[in-house]
C-alpha positions as CSV (number, residue, x, y, z in Angstrom):
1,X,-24.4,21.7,-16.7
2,X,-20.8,23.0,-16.0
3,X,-19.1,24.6,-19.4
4,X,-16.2,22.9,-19.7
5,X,-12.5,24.4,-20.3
6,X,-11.9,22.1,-22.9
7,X,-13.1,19.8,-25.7
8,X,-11.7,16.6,-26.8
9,X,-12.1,13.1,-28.4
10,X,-10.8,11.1,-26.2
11,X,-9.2,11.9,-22.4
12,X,-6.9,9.3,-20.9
13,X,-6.3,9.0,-16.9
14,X,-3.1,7.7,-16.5
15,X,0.7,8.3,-18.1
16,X,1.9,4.6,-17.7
17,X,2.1,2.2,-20.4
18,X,-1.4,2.2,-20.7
19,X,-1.6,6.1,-21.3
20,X,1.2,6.4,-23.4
21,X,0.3,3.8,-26.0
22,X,-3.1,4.8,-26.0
23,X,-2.2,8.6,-26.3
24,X,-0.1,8.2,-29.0
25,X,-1.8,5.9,-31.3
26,X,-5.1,7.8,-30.6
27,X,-3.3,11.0,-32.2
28,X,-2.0,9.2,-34.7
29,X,-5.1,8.5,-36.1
30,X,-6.1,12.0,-36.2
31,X,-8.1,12.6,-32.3
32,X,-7.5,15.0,-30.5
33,X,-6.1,13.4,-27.2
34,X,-4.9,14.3,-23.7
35,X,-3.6,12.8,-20.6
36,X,-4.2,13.7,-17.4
37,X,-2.0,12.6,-15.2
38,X,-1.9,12.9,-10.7
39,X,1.7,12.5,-10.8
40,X,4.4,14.8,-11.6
41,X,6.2,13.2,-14.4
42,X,5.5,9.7,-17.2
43,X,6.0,6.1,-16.2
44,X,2.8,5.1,-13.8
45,X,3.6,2.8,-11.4
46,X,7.6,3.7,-12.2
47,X,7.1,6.8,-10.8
48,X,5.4,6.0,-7.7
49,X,7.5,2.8,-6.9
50,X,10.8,4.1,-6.1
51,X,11.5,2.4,-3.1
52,X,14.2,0.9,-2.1
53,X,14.7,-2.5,-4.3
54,X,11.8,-1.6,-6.4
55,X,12.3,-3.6,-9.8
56,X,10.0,-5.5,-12.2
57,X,9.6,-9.2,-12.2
58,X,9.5,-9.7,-15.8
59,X,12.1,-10.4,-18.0
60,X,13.5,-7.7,-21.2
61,X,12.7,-7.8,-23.8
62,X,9.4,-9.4,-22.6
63,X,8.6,-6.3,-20.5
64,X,8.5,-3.4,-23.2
65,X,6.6,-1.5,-25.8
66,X,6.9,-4.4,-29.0
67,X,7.1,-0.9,-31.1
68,X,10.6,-1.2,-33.3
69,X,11.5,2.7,-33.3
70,X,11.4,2.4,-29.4
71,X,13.8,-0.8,-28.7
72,X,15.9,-0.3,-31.4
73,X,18.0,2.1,-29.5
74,X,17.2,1.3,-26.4
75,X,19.9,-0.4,-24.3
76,X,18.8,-2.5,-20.6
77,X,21.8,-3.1,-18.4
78,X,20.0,-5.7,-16.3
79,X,17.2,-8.9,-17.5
80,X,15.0,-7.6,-14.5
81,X,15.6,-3.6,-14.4
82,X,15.0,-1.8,-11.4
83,X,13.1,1.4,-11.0
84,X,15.7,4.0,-11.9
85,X,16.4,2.6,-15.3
86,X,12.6,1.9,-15.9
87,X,12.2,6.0,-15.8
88,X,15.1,6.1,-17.7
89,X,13.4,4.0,-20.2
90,X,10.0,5.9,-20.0
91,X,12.1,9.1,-21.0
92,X,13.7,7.6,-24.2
93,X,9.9,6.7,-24.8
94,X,8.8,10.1,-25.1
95,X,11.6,11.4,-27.4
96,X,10.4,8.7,-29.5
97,X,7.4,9.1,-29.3
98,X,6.8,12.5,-28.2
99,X,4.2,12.1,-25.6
100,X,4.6,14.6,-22.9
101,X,3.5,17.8,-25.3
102,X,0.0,16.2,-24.5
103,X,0.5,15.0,-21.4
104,X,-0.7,17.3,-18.1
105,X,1.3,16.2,-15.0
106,X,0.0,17.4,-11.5
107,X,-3.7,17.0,-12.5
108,X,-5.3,14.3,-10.4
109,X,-9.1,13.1,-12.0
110,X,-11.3,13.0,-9.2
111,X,-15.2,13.1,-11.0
112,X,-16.9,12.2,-14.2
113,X,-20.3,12.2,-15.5
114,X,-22.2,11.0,-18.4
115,X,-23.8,14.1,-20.8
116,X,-26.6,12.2,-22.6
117,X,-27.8,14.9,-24.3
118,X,-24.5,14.9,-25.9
119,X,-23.0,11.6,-25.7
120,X,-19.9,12.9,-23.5
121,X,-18.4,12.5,-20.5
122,X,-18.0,16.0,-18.6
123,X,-14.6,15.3,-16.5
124,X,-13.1,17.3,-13.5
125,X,-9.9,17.3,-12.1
126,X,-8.7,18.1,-8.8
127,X,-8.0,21.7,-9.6
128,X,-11.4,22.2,-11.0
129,X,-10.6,21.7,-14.6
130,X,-13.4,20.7,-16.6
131,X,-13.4,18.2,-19.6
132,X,-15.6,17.3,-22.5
133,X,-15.0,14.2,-23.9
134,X,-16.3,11.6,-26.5
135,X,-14.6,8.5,-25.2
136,X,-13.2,8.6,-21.7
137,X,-10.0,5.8,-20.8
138,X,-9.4,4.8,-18.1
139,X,-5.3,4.0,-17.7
140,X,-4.7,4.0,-14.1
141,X,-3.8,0.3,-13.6
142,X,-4.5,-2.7,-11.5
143,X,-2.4,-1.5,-8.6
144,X,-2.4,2.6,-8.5
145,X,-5.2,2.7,-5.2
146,X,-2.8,2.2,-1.9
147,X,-4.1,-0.1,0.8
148,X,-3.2,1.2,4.2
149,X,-4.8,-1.3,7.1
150,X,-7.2,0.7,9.9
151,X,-4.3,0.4,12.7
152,X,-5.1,2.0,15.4
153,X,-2.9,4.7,16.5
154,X,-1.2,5.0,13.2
155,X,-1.6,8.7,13.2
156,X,0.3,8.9,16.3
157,X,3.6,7.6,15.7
158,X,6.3,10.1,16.0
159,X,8.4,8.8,13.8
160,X,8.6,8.4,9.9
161,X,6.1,6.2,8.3
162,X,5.1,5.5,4.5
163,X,3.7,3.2,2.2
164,X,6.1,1.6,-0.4
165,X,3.8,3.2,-3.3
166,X,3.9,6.6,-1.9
167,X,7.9,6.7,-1.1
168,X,9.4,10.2,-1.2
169,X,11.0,11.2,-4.7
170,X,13.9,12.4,-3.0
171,X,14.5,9.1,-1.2
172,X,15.6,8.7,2.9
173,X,18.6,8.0,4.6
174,X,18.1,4.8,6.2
175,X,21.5,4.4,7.3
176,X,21.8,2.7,11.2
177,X,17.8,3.3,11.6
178,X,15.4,1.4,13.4
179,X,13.1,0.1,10.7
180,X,10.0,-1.9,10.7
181,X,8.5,-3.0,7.7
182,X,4.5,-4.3,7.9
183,X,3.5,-6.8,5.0
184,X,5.4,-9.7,2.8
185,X,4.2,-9.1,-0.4
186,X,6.4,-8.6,-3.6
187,X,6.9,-4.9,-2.4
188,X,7.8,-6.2,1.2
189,X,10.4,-9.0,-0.5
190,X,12.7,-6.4,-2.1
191,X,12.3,-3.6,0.4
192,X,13.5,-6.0,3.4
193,X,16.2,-7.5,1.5
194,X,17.6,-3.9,0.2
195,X,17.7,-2.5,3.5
196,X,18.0,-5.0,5.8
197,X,22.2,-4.7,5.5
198,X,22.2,-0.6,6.1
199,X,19.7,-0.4,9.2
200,X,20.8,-1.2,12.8
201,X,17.2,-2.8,13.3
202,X,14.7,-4.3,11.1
203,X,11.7,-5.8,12.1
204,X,9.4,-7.6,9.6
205,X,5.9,-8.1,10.5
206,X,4.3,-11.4,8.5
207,X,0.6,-12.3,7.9
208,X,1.2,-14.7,5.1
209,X,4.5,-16.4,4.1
210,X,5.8,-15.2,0.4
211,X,6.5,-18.4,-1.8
212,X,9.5,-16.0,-3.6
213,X,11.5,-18.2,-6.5
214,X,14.8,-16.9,-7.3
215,X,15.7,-13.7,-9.5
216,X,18.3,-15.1,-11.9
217,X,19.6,-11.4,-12.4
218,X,22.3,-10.8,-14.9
219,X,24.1,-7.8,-16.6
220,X,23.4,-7.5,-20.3
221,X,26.2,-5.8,-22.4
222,X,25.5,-3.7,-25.7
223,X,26.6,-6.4,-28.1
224,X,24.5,-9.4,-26.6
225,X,21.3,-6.6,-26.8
226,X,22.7,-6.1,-30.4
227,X,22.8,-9.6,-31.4
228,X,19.1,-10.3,-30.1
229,X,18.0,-7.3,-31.6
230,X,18.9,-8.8,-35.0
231,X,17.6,-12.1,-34.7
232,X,15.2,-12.4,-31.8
233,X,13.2,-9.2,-30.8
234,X,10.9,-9.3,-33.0
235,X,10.5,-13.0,-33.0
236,X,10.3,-12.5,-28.9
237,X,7.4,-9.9,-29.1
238,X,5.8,-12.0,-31.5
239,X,5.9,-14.6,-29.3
240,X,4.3,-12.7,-26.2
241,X,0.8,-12.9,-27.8
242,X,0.7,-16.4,-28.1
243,X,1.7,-17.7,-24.6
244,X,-1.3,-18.2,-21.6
245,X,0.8,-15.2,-19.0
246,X,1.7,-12.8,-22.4
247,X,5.7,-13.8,-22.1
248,X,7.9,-15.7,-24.1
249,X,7.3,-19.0,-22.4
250,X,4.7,-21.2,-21.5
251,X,3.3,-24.0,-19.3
252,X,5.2,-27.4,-20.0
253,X,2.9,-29.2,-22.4
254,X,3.3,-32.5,-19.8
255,X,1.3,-33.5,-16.5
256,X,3.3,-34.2,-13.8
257,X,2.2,-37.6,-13.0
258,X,3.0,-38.7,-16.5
259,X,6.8,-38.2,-15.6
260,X,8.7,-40.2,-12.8
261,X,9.9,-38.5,-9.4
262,X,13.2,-38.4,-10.6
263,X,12.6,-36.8,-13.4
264,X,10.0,-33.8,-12.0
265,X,12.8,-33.7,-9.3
266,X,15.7,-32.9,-11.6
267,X,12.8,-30.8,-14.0
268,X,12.6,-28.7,-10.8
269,X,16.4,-28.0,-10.3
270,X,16.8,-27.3,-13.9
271,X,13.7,-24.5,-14.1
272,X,15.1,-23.4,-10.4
273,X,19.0,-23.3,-11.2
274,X,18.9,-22.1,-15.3
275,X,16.2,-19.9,-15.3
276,X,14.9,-19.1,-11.8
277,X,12.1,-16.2,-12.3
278,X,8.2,-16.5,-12.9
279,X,9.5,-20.1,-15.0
280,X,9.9,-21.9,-12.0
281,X,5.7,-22.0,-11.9
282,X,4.4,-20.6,-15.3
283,X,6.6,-22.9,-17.6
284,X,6.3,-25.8,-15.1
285,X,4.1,-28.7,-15.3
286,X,0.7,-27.8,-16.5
287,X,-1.0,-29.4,-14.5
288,X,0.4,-27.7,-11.1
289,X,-2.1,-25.0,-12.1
290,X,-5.1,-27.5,-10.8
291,X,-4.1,-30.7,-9.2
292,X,-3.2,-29.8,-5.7
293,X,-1.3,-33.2,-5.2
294,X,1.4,-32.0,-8.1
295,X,1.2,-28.5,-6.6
296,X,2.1,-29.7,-3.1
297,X,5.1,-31.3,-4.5
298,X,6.5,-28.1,-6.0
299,X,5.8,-26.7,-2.6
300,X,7.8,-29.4,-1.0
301,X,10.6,-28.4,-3.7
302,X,10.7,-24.7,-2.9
303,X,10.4,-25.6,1.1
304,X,13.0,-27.6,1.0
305,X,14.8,-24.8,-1.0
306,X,14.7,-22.3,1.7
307,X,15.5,-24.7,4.4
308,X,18.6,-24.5,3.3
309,X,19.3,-21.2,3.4
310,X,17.4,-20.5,7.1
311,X,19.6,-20.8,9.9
312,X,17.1,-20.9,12.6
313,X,14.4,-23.6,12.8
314,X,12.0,-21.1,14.6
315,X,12.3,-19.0,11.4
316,X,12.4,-21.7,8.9
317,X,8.9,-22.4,10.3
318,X,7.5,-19.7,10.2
319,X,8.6,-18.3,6.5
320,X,8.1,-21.7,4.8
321,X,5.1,-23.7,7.3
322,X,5.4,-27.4,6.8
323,X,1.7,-27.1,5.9
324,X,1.5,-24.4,2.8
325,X,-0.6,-21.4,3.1
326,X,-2.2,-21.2,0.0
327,X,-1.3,-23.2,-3.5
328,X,1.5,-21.8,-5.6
329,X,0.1,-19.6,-8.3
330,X,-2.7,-18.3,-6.2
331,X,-0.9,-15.6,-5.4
332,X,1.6,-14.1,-8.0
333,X,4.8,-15.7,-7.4
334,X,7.0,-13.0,-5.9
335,X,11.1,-12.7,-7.4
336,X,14.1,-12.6,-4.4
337,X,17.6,-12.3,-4.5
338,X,18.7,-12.6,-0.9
339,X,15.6,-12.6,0.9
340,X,15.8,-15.3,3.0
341,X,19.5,-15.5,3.5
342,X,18.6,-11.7,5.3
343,X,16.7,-13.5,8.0
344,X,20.4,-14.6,9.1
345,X,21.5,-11.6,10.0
346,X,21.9,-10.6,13.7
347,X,20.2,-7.3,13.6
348,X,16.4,-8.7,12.0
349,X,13.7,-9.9,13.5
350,X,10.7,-11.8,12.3
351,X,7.2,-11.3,13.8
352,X,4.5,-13.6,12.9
353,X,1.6,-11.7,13.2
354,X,-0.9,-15.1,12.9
355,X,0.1,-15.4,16.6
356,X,0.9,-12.1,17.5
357,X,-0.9,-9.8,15.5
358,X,-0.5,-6.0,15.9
359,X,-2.7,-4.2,18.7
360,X,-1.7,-0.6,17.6
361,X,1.0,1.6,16.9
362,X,2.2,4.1,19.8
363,X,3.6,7.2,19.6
364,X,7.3,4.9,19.6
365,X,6.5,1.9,17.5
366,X,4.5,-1.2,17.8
367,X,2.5,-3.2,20.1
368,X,1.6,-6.6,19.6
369,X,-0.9,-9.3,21.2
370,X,2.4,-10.5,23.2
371,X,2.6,-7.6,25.1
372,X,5.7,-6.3,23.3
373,X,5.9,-2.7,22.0
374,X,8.8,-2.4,19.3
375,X,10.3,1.0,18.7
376,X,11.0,2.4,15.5
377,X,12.3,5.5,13.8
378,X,10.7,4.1,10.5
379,X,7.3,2.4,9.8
380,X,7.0,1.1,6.1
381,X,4.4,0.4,4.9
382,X,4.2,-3.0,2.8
383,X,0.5,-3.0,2.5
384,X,-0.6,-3.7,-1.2
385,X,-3.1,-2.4,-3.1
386,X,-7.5,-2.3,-3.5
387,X,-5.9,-3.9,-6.7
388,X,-7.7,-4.4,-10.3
389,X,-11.2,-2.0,-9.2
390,X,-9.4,0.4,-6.5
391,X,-7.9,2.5,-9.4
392,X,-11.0,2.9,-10.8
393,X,-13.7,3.3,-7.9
394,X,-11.7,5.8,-6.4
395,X,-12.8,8.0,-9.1
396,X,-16.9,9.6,-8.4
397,X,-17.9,7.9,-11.7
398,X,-21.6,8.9,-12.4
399,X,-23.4,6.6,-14.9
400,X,-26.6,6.6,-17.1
401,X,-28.7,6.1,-14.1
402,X,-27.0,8.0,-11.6
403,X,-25.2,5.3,-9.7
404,X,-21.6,5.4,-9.4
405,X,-19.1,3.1,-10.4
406,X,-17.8,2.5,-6.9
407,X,-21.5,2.1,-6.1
408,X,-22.0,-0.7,-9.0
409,X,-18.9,-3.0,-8.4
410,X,-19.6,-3.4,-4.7
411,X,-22.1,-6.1,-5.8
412,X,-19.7,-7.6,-8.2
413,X,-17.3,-6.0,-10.6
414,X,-19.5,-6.8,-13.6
415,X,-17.5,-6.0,-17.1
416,X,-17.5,-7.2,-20.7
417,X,-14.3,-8.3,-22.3
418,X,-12.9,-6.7,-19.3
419,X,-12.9,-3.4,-21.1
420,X,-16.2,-1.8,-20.3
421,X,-19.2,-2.4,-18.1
422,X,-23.1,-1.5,-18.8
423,X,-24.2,1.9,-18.0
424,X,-21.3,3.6,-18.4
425,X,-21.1,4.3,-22.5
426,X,-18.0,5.2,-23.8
427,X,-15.8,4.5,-21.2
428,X,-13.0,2.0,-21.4
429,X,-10.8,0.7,-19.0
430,X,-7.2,-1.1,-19.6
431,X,-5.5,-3.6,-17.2
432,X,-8.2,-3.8,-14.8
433,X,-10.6,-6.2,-13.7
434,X,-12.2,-8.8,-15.9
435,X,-9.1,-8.9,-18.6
436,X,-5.9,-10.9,-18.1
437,X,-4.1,-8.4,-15.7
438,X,-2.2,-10.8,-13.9
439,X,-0.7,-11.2,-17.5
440,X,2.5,-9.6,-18.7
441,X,1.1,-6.3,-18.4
442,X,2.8,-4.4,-21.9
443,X,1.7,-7.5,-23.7
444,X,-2.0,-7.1,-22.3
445,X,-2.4,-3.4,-22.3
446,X,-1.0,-3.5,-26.3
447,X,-4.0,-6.0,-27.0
448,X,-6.6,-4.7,-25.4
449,X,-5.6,-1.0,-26.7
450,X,-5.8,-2.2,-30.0
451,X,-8.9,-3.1,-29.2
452,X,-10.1,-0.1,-28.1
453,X,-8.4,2.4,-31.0
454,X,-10.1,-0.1,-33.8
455,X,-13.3,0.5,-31.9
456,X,-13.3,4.0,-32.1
457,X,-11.7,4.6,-35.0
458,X,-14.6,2.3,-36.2
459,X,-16.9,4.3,-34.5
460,X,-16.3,7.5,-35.5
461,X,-16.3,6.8,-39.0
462,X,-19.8,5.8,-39.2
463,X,-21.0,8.2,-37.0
464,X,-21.6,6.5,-34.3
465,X,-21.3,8.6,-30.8
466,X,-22.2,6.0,-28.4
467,X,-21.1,2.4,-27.2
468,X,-21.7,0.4,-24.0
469,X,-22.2,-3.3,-23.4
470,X,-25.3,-5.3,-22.4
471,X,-26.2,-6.4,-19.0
472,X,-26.6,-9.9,-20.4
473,X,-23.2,-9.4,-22.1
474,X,-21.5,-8.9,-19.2
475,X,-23.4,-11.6,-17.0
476,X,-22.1,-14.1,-19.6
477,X,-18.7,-12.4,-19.5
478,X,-18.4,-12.8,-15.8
479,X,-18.9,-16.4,-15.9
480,X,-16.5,-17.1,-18.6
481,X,-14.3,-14.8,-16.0
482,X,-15.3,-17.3,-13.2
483,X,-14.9,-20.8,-15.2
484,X,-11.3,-19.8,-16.3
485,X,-10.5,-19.4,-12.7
486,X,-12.3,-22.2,-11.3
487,X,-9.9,-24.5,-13.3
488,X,-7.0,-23.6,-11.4
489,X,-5.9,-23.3,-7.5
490,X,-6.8,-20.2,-6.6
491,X,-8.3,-20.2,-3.0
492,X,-5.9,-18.3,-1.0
493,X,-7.7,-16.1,2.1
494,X,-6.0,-13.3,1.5
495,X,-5.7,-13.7,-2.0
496,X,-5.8,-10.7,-4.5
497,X,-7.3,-12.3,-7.6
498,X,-10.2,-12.9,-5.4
499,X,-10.2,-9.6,-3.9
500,X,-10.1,-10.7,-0.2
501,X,-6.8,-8.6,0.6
502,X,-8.9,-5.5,1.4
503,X,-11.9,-5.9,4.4
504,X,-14.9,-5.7,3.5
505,X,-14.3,-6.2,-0.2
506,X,-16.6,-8.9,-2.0
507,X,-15.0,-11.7,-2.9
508,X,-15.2,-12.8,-6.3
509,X,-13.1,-14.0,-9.9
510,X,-11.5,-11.1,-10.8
511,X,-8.9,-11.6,-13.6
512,X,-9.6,-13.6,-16.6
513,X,-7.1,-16.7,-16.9
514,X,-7.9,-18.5,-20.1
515,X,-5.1,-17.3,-21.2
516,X,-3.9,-14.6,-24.0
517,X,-4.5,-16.0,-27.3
518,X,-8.0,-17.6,-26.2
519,X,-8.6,-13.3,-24.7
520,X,-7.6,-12.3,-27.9
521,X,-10.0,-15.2,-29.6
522,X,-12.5,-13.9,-27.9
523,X,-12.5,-10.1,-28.5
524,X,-12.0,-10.6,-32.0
525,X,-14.9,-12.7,-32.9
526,X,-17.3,-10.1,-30.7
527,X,-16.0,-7.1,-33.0
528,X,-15.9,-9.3,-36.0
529,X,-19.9,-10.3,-35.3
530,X,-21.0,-6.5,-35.4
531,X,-20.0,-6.2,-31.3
532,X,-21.7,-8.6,-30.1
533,X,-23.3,-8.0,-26.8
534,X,-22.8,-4.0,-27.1
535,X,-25.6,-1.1,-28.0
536,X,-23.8,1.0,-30.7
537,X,-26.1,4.2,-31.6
538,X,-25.7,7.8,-32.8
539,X,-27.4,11.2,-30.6
């Protein structure tokens, strides 16, 4: 067995909100605590997404640490703030909070394995660093594992080509370039509607149409931020906890069909024209989350939104189909500004890849099934991610029985509580498959952290050295992870809740959607009864 460099209680992977929280309330209680993180400074996902538009699709205060001595001088300029201010943010975090002293940047985890002789995990790093640790957290994410389609010929193109998630720190000058961008998602939205004004040429590739409601940005000045810090921040992260999605609003407690058409029609404006944002589904109806005849109305509403705003009826076609591609909600809803008013402008074109899909990329550009070869001085990238198990599987996890992780989930991403999964003791994971990560994701990485600190805090005061859940445990925990998705409109073909973005990739209920205070519920009464469905034991 290797020796390893260093000894600790508990070794986080990951410097995002998930890392930070759990570094620094770990320490608090006395562990000894570091992070190891592959990137070269805090903020997660806010480091790697700096592309062009990048911003977050969750309101402020909503989208925070609910910790007082962080907010209360902290001042957002914008409701939705875009990348550059969310590092800024991550900054004032650590001289709050003091993080980075225990914080390694540049120091990518690429193996574990379980010590049962010891009860550890023996951890190396890229650089051949070597750690022993009791618990072993995993804080990488639901979306930190690029996914880069097999195009053939990619690795010839001559010019410049790069996923969104991997954009160069020091940016690129995109000014008069010919630019292609590949993929519609929420990354795809705000890069194509950033640059499509600066490039000479910009050619969007489209599998799947993006249902995008509106981003109701405004400025926020310092004495409106004052004002709600007196009277509603608390009350706001308070609030977060008690709502299905972790925010400060929720469904509306009415069925559709119990209201007239005139009144869902002018319901509709009013969520589309006040508020705009994730709203316009999430504090809709509540039943639009599973009767597809309301659903398909609020489809017909958003259609008939961008209609409006698409010149060409070739392009109105193709970005909102009369038919819809998928329900709304079975894919996050993506935020836009000027999305679709971009697709007026003379120098963008739109290719819809269900006709024409891409043959390969040549040393110049593009070819597609229509015999047409693009060229481009820029490919980007707007691919996604192996999102909620990529992050993790990536990682050469080695188990009690010598099976990997990325082995394991291929059957099934099998978890309990969506915090750990049998045969690997002592290892926790946060935001990730099984657990409400399609939730507000501070609000969900705060609960289930809590979680996991009480655990081992619990833990290690009774001497116990080693925790992992049941098979059974998480059997039962998968189905309760299937049933709260089975309730609702999920089946999209390319949808990511289900996995089926990435070939080859089971498909299968991946998120839990019973909604936050029924998660919280849950984990509760299972640490309350003794934690239930877990083996707790001492070496």
């Amino acid at each position: 067995m290797t020796s390893p460099d260093l000894i600790l209680d508990v070794l986080c992977v990951g410097a995002g909100f998930a890392g930070i929280f759990e570094l620094y309330h770990l320490r608090s209680l006395g562990y000894s605590v570091k992070v190891f993180e592959a990137a070269e400074d805090i903020g997660g996902v806010w480091w790697h997404n700096c592309y062009p538009g990048a911003r977050v699709d969750s309101i402020i205060p909503v989208y925070e640490f609910s910790d007082e001595k962080i907010w209360k001088d902290w001042s957002w300029s914008e409701i939705y703030p875009d990348w550059k201010e969310l590092r800024r943010y991550f900054q004032h975090v650590d001289e709050v909070l003091n993080v980075r002293k225990d914080i390694v940047f540049n120091r990518r985890v690429v193996s574990a394995k379980w010590n049962a002789d010891e009860d550890r995990w023996l951890i190396t790093s890229q650089d051949g660093f070597v750690v022993s640790a009791r618990f072993f957290l995993l804080c990488v994410g639901n979306n930190s594992k690029i996914y880069i389609p097999d195009i053939p010929g990619l690795d010839r193109f001559r010019g410049v080509c790069y996923h969104t998630a991997r954009w160069p720190q020091e940016g690129i000058d995109l000014d008069g370039k010919r630019v292609a961008v590949i993929g519609t998602g929420a990354s795809g939205v705000q890069v194509i509607q950033d640059v499509a004004p600066r490039v000479s040429q910009l050619t969007v590739y489209q599998r799947t149409p993006n249902i995008a409601f509106p981003m109701r940005q405004q400025s926020i000045d310092e004495e409106t931020l004052r004002k709600m810090k007196q009277k509603v921040y608390s009350m706001i992260h308070r609030r977060r906890r008690q709502t299905s999605g972790g925010h400060n609003f929720s469904s509306y407690p009415k069925n559709s069909s119990d209201a007239t058409a005139e009144e869902r029609f002018l319901f509709y404006e009013d969520l589309w024209d006040r508020t705009g944002g994730l709203q316009v589904f999430s504090a809709n109806y509540q039943d639009i989350r599973w009767n597809r005849q309301a659903n398909d109305e609020l489809y017909e509403f958003w259609r008939s939104k961008v209609l409006e705003r698409v010149q060409s009826p070739r392009l109105q076609e193709i970005l909102a189909p009369k038919i819809p591609p998928h329900p709304i909600g079975a894919k996050r809803p993506s935020l836009e500004v000027t999305y679709y008013d971009t697709f007026n402008l003379p120098n963008i074109e739109l290719v819809n890849l269900t006709q024409d899909p891409i043959v390969e990329i040549t040393e110049k550009g593009i070819s597609t099934a229509d015999g047409c070869e693009r060229e481009f001085d820029l490919i980007i990238l707007a691919t996604g991610f192996d999102a909620m198990t990529g992050g993790i599987t990536q990682i050469d996890i080695e188990g009690t029985n010598g099976i990997s992780i990325s082995e394991k989930w291929a059957k099934g991403a099998r978890t309990y509580l969506g915090m750990m999964t049998a045969d690997f003791p002592n290892m926790f994971f946060i935001y990730g498959p099984g657990a409400p990560s399609d939730a507000n994701g501070p609000t969900s990485i705060e609960i289930q952290g809590e979680w996991i600190n009480t655990c081992i805090k619990d833990m290690m005061g009774k001497g116990l050295t080693r925790i992992e859940p049941l098979r059974e445990a998480e059997e039962e925990w998968r189905q309760v992870v299937a049933e709260s998705m089975a309730a609702r409109l999920f089946d999209a073909p390319t949808s990511v809740f289900l996995g089926r973005n990435i070939p080859g990739k089971i498909s299968e209920p991946l998120l839990y959607f019973g909604g936050i205070p029924k998660y919280i519920q849950l984990c509760r009464e299972k640490m309350d009864s003794a934690y239930e469905g877990f083996s707790r034991t001492s070496s």
